[in-house]
C-alpha positions as CSV (number, residue, x, y, z in Angstrom):
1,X,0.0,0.0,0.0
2,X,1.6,3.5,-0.9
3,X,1.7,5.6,2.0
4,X,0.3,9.2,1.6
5,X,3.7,11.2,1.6
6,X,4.9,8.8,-1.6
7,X,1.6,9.9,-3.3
8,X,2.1,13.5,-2.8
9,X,5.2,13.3,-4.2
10,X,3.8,13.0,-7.7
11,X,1.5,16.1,-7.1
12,X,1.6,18.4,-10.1
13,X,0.4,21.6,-8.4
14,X,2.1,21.8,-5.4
15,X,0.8,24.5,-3.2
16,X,2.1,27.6,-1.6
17,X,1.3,28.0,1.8
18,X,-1.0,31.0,2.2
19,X,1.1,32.6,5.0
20,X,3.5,33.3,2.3
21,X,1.4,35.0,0.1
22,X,0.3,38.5,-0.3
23,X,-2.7,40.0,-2.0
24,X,-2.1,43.2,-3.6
25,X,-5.1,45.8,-5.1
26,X,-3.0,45.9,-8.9
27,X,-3.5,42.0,-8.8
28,X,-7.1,42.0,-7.8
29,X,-7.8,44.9,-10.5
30,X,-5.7,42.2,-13.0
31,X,-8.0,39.3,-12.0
32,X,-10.9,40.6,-12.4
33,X,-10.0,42.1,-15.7
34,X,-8.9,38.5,-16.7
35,X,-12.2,37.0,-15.9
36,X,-13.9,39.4,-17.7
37,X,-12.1,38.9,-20.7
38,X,-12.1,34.9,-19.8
39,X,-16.4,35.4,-20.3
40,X,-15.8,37.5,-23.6
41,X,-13.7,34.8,-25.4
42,X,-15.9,32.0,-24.1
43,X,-19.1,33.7,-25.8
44,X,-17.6,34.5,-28.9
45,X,-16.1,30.9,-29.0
46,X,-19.7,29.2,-28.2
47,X,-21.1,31.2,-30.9
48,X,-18.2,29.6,-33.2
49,X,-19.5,26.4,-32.2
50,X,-22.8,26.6,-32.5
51,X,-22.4,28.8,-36.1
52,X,-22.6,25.9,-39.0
53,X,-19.9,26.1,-41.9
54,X,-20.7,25.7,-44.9
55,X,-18.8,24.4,-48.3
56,X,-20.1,24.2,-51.8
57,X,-19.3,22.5,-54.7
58,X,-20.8,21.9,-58.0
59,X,-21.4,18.3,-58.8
60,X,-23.0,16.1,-61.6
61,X,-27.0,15.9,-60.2
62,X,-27.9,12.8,-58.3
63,X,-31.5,13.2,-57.6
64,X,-32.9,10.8,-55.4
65,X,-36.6,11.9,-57.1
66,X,-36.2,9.5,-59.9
67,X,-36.2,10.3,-63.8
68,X,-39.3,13.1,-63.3
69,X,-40.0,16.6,-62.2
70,X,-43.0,18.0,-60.4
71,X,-44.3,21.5,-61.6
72,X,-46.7,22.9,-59.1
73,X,-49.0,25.9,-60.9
74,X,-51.1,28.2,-60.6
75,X,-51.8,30.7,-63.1
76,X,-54.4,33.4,-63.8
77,X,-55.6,34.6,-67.5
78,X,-58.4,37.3,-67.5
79,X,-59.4,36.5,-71.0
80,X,-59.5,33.0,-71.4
81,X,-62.3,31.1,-70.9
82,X,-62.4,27.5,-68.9
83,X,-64.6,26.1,-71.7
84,X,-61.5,25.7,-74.4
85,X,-58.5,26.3,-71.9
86,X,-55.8,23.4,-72.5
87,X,-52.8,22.6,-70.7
88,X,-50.1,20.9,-72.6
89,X,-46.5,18.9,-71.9
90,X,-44.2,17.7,-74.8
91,X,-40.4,17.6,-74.6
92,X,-37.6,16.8,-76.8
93,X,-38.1,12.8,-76.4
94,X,-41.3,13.1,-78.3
95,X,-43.7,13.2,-75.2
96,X,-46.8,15.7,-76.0
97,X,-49.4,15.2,-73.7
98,X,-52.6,17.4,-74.6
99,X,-55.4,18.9,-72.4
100,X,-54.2,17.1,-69.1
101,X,-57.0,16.9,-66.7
102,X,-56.3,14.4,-64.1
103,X,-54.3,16.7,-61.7
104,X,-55.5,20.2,-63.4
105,X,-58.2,22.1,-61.8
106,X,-60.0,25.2,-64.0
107,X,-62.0,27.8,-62.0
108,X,-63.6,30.6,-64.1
109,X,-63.0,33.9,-62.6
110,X,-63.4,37.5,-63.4
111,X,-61.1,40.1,-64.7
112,X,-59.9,41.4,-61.2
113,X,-59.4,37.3,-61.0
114,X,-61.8,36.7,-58.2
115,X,-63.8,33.6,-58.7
116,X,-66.9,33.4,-60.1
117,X,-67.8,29.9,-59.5
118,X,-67.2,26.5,-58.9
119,X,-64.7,24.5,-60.7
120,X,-65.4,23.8,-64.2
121,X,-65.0,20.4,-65.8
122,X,-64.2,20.1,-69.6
123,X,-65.2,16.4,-69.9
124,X,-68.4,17.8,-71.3
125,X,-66.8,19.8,-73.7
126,X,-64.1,17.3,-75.0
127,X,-65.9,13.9,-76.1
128,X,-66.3,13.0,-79.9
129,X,-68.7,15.7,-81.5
130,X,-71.2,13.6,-84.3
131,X,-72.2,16.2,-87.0
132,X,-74.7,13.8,-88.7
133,X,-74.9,12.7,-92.6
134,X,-74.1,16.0,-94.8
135,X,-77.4,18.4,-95.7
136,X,-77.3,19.8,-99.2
137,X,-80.9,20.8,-98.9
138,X,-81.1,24.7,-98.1
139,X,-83.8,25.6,-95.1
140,X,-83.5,29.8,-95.8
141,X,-86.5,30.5,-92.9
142,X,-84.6,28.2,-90.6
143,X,-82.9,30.1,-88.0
144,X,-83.8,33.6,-87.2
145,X,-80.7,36.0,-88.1
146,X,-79.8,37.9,-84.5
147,X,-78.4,41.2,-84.1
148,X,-77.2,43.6,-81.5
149,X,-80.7,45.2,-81.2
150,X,-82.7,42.9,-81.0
151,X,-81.1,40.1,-79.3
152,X,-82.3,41.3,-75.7
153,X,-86.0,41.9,-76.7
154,X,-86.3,38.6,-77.8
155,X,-84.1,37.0,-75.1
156,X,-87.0,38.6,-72.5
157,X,-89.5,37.8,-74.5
158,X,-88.9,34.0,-75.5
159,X,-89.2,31.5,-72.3
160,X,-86.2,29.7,-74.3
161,X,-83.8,31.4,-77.2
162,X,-81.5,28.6,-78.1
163,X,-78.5,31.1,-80.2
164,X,-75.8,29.5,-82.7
165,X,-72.5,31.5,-82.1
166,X,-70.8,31.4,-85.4
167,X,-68.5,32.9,-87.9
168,X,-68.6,32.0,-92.1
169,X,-65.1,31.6,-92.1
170,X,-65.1,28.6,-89.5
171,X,-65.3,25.0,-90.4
172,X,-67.0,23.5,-87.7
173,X,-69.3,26.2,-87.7
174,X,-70.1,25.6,-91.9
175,X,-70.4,21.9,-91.1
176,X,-73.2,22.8,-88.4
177,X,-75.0,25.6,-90.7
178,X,-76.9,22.5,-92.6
179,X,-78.2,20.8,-89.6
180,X,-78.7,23.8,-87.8
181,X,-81.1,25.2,-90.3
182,X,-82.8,22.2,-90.8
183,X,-83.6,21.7,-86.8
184,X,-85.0,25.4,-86.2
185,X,-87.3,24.7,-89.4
186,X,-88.5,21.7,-87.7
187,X,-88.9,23.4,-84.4
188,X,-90.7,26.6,-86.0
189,X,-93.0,23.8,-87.6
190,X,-93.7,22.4,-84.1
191,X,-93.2,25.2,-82.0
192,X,-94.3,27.8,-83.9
193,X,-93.4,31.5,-82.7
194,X,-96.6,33.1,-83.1
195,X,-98.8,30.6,-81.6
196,X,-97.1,28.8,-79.4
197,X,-94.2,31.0,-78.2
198,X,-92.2,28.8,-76.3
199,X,-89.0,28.4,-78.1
200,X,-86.9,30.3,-80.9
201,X,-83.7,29.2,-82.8
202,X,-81.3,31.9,-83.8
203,X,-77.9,32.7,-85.2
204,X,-75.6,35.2,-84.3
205,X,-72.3,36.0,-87.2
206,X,-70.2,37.0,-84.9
207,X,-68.0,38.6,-87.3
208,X,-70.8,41.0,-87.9
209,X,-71.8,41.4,-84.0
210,X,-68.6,41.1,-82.9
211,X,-69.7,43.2,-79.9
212,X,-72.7,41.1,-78.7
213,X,-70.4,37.9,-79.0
214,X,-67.7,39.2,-76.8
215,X,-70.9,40.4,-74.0
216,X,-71.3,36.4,-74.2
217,X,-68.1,35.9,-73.7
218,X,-67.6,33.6,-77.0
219,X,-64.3,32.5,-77.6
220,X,-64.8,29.3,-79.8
221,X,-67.0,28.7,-82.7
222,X,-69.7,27.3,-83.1
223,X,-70.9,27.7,-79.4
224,X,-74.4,26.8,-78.7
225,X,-75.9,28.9,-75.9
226,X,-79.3,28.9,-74.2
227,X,-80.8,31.8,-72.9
228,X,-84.1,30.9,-70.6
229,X,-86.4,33.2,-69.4
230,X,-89.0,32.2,-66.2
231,X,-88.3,31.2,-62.5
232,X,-84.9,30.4,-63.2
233,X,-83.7,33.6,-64.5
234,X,-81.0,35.7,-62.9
235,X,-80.0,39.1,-63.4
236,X,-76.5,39.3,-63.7
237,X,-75.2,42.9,-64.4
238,X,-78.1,43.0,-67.0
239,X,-77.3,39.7,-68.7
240,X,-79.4,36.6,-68.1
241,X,-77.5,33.4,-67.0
242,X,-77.4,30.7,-69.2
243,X,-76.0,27.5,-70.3
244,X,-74.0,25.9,-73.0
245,X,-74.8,22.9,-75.2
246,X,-71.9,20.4,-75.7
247,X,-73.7,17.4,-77.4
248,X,-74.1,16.0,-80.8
249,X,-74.3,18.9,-83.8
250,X,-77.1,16.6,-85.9
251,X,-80.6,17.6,-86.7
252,X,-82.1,14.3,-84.9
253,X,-79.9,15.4,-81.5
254,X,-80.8,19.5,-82.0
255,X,-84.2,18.8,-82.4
256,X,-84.2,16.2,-79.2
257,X,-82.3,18.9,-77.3
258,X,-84.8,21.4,-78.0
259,X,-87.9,19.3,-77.3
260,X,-86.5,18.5,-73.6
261,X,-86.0,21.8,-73.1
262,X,-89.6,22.8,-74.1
263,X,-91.4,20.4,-72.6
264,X,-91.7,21.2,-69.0
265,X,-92.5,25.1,-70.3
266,X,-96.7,25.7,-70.4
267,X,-97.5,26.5,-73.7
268,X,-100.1,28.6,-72.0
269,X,-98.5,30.5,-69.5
270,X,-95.3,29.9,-70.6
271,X,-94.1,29.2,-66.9
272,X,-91.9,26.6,-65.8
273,X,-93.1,23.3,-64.5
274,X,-92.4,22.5,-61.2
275,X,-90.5,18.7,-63.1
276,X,-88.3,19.8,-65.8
277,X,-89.0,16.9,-66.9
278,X,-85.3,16.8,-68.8
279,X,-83.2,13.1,-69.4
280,X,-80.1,12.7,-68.0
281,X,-78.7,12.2,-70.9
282,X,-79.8,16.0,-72.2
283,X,-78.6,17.4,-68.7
284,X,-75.2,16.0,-69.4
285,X,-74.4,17.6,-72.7
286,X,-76.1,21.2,-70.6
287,X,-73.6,23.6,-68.6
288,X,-73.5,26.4,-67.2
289,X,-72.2,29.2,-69.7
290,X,-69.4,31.3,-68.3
291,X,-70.4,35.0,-67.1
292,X,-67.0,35.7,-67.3
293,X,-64.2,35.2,-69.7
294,X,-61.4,34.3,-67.4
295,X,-60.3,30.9,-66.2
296,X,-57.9,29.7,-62.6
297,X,-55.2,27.0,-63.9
298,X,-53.9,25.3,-61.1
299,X,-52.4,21.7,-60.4
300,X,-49.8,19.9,-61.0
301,X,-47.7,17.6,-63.7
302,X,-44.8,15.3,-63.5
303,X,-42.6,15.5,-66.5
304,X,-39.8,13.9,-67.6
305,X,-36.4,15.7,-66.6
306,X,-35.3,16.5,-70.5
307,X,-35.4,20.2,-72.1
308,X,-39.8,20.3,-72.5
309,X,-42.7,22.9,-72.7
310,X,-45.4,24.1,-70.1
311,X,-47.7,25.5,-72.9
312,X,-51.6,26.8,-71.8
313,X,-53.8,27.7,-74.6
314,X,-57.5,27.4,-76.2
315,X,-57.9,23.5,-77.3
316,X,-61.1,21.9,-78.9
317,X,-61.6,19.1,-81.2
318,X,-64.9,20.9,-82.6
319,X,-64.3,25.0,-82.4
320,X,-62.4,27.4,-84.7
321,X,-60.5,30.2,-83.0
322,X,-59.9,33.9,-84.2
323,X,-56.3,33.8,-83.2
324,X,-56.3,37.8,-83.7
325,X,-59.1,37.6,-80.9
326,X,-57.1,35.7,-78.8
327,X,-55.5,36.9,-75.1
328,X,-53.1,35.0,-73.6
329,X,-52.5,37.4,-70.5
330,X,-51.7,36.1,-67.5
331,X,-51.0,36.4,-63.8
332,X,-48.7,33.6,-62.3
333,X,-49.6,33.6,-58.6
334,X,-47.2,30.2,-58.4
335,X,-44.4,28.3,-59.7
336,X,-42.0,26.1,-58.5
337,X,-40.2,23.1,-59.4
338,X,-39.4,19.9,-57.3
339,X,-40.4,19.0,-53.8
340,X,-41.9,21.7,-51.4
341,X,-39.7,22.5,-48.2
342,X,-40.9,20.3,-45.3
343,X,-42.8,21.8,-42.7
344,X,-40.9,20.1,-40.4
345,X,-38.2,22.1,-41.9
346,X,-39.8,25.3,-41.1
347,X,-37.5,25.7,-37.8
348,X,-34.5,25.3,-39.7
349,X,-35.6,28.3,-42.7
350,X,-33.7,31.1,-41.1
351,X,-30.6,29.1,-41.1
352,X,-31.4,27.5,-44.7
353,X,-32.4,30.8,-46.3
354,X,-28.5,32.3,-46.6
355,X,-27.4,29.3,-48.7
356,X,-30.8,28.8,-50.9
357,X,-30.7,31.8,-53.8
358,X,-34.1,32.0,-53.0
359,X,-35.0,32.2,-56.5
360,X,-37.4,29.1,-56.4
361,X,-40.5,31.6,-56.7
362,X,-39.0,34.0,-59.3
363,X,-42.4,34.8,-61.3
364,X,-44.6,34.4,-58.8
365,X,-47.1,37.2,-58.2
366,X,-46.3,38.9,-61.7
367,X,-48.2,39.5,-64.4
368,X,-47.4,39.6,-68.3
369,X,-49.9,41.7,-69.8
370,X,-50.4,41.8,-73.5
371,X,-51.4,45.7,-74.5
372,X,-52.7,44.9,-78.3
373,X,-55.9,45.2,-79.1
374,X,-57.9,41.7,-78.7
375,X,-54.7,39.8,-78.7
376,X,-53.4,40.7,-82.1
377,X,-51.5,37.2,-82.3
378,X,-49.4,37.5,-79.4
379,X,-47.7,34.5,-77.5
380,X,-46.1,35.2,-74.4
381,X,-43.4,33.1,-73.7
382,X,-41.0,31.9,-70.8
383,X,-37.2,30.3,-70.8
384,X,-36.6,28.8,-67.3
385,X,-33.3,27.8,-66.5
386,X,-33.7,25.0,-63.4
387,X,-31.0,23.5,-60.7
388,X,-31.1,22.1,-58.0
389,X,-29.7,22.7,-55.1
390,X,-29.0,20.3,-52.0
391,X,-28.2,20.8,-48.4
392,X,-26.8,18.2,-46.7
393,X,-25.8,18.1,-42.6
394,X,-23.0,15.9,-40.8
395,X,-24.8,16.3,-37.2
396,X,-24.8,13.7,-34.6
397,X,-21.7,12.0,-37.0
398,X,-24.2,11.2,-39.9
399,X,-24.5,12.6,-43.2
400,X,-28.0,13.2,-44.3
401,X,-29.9,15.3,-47.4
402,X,-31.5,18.3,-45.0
403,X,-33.8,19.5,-47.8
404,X,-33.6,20.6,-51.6
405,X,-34.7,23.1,-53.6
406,X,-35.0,23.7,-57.3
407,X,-34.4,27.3,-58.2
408,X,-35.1,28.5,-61.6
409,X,-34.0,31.8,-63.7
410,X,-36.7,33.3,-65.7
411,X,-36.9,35.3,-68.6
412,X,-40.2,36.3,-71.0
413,X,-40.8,37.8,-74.0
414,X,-43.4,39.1,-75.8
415,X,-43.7,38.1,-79.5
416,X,-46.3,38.1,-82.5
417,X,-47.2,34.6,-84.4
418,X,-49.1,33.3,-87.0
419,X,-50.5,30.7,-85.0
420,X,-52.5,30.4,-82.3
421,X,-51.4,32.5,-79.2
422,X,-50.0,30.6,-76.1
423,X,-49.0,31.1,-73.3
424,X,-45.6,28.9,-73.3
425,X,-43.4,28.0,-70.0
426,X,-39.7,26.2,-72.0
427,X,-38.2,24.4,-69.3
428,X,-34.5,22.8,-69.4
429,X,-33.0,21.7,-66.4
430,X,-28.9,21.7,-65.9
431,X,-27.3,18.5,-65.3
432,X,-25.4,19.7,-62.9
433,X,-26.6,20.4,-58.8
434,X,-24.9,22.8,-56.5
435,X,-24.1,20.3,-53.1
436,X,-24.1,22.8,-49.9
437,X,-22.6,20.8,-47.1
438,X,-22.7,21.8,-43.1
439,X,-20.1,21.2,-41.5
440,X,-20.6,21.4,-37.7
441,X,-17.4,22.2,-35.0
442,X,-16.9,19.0,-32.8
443,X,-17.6,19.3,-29.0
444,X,-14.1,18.1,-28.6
445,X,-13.0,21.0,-30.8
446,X,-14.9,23.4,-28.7
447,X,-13.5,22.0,-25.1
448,X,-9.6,22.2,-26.3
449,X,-10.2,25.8,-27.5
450,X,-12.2,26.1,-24.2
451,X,-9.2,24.9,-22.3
452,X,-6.3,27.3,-24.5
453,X,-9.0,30.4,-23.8
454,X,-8.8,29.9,-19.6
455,X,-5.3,27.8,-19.7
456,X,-3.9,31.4,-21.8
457,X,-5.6,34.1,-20.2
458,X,-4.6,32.9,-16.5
459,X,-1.2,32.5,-17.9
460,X,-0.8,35.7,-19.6
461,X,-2.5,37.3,-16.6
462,X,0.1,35.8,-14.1
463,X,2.8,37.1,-16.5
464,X,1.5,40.7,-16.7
465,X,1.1,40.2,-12.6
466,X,4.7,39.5,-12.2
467,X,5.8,42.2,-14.5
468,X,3.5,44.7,-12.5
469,X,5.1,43.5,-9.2
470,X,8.5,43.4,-9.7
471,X,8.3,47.0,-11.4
472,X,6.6,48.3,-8.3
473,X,9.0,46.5,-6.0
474,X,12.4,47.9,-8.4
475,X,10.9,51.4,-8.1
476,X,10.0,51.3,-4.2
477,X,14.1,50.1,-4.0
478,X,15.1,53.0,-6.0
479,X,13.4,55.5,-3.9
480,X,14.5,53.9,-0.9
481,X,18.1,54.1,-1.6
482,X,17.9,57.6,-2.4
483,X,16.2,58.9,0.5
484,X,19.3,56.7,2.6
């Protein structure tokens, strides 16, 4: 057993007894200013530790996302309506996808782009249109010819005016003329105006009334609207609300369409019957006309990570377009690219923002405004430039993907096109990915600088201390000897 005066031979510290030590004000003026400046360096050197460094480097693109891109939406055009309104992917592998509905939601809304109703559903719009065996028999008192003037008398004054939006130089509307004729002869014959009074069948050239088209917000020709008047009529800024026909352009299904409509309407009274009495195979092909000419993309697409287009425009299998009618303004409320941050992230943003360029919203909430009059062929288009960026942490000794972000440059132009106006979104993603790695200061790190901050100040303190003495002690000897 090692006796206690062996052991205290190995002491490292060995102690001065306090009889033969003095305190003196200079060193507790020196102590005090060495723990002060003990706390300093200890703060500033926590605030090291806790501070994450960061390195970047620019590296070939590894996504863990697979071989496709999400593109989240949401994009505003005043003068569009939801009836024809087509969004579009193709790329450079060959991939065109047209008038995507699956994950694309259309709202029609208003030009201040408020909404103005529910969400509208093209299915209606977009099946197979049967146009019926050609007519080569001419019906000249068919359909009454419709004009500015009198379009509101007789819309008040008819419980239904069923109205053939058109224009001469339009195919589909020049393959509908025939049976169109044919069916408002049929149903003057059995419906007929002066007697009976229930129903009329017009047409409207809408390059003559271009004025009363664009109050009815027609964008597409032929459209077939239905203007009812009774206990189901709305005032809406002066105009009565009405609906659109989507089925079959034949006489047979015209004429069917018609008689559906007319027969829950007294032919007396000319009031509505309390059972519209309609099949559900007529209230299908029947929608609710827009009041507005504006429609709400929003949604989302996956596409395929290859240089592609984003393209929004007026689509229909049946309808002509004036392309000089066209506008293809728009507001982009949201884009982005990718994943969406975490929310369980959100703690962590203050500290992620710095290294992100932030740029992963660069056109949202801005508008691209064409200023021609009624469109004049103008396609608005955007080049996006995409990377992504990646944040990875090595806390807790693991190396982990913290979040990532695709940011995108943008840049539009404004340009006039023979075609039909778009509105356009190119895409091309870089192969490369900017890698951001945190690199967190080691505890041990932070306890051996701990350790040189108290170990050095002591020491240099103890130094200055001895200097300080001494001096004091020299000069008190001086004066000493002189006064002897």
């Amino acid at each position: 057993m090692v006796s206690p005066t062996k052991l205290k031979s190995v002491d490292f510290y060995r102690k001065i007894p306090r009889d033969l030590t003095e305190a003196s004000l200079s060193g507790a003026g020196l102590s005090i200013v060495a723990a002060l400046v003990m706390m300093l360096l200890f703060g500033m050197e926590l605030s090291s530790y806790l501070e994450v460094t960061t390195t970047t480097a620019v590296v070939v693109d590894k996504s863990s996302d697979g071989d496709f891109l999400r593109i989240d939406f949401n994009i505003s055009f005043p003068a569009l309506s939801c009836e024809f309104a087509s969004l579009d992917v193709n790329d450079v592998l060959g991939t065109n996808r047209l008038n995507i509905t699956k994950t694309v939601r259309k709202f029609p809304i208003d030009p201040h782009l408020k909404a103005t109703g529910g969400e509208f559903h093209s299915g209606l719009a977009s099946h197979h249109i049967n146009h019926g065996e050609e007519i080569k028999q001419e019906f000249p008192d068919g359909a009454i010819q419709l004009t500015n003037g009198g379009f509101q008398s007789l819309s008040h004054h008819f419980p239904l005016l069923i109205v053939n939006f058109n224009a001469p130089w339009c195919y589909w509307s020049n393959r509908l003329k025939p049976s169109w004729e044919k069916a408002a002869t049929i149903i003057k014959q059995r419906y007929n105006p002066d007697t009976d009074g229930r129903v009329l069948l017009g047409s409207v050239d809408c390059t003559e009334e271009p004025a009363l088209c664009r109050r009815n917000h027609i964008q597409g020709y032929p459209s077939i609207r239905i203007f009812r008047k009774g206990n189901d009529l709305k005032e809406d800024h002066g105009h009565h609300e009405h609906e659109s026909y989507y089925g079959d352009r034949d006489t047979e299904s015209i004429v069917k369409m018609v008689d559906e409509l007319v027969a829950p309407i007294h032919p007396e009274t000319h009031k509505l019957a309390l059972d519209w009495g309609i099949s559900n195979d007529t209230a299908k092909l029947l929608k609710k006309a827009p009041v507005t000419g504006g429609c709400r993309v929003e949604g989302y697409v996956r596409v395929k990570k290859v240089p592609g287009n984003l393209v929004i425009s007026a689509h229909s299998g049946a309808h002509s377009f004036d392309s000089s009618q066209m506008n293809m303004s728009h507001v982009v409320t949201h884009l982005s690219f990718g994943r969406m941050i975490d929310t369980r992230l959100l703690t962590d943003l203050k500290r992620l923002l710095p290294y992100l360029g932030q740029s992963h919203d660069k056109l949202d909430e801005k508008a691209f405004i064409n200023q021609h009059e009624f469109g004049a062929n103008v396609t608005i288009e955007h080049y996006l430039q995409i990377v992504k960026t990646e944040v990875i942490t090595r806390r807790y000794g693991q190396e982990h993907s913290l979040t990532e972000e695709h940011e995108y440059t943008a840049h539009s132009s404004i340009t006039q096109t023979y075609y039909l106006p778009v509105a356009k979104f190119h895409f091309e993603l870089s192969p490369m990915q900017i890698l951001i790695t945190e690199n967190p200061k080691s505890f041990s790190h932070f306890i051996t600088n701990l350790c040189a901050i108290i170990g050095g100040v002591f020491t240099v303190a103890g130094i200055i201390d001895s200097v300080l003495h001494n001096t004091i002690r020299l000069i008190k000897k001086v004066e000493l000897g002189k006064n002897i």
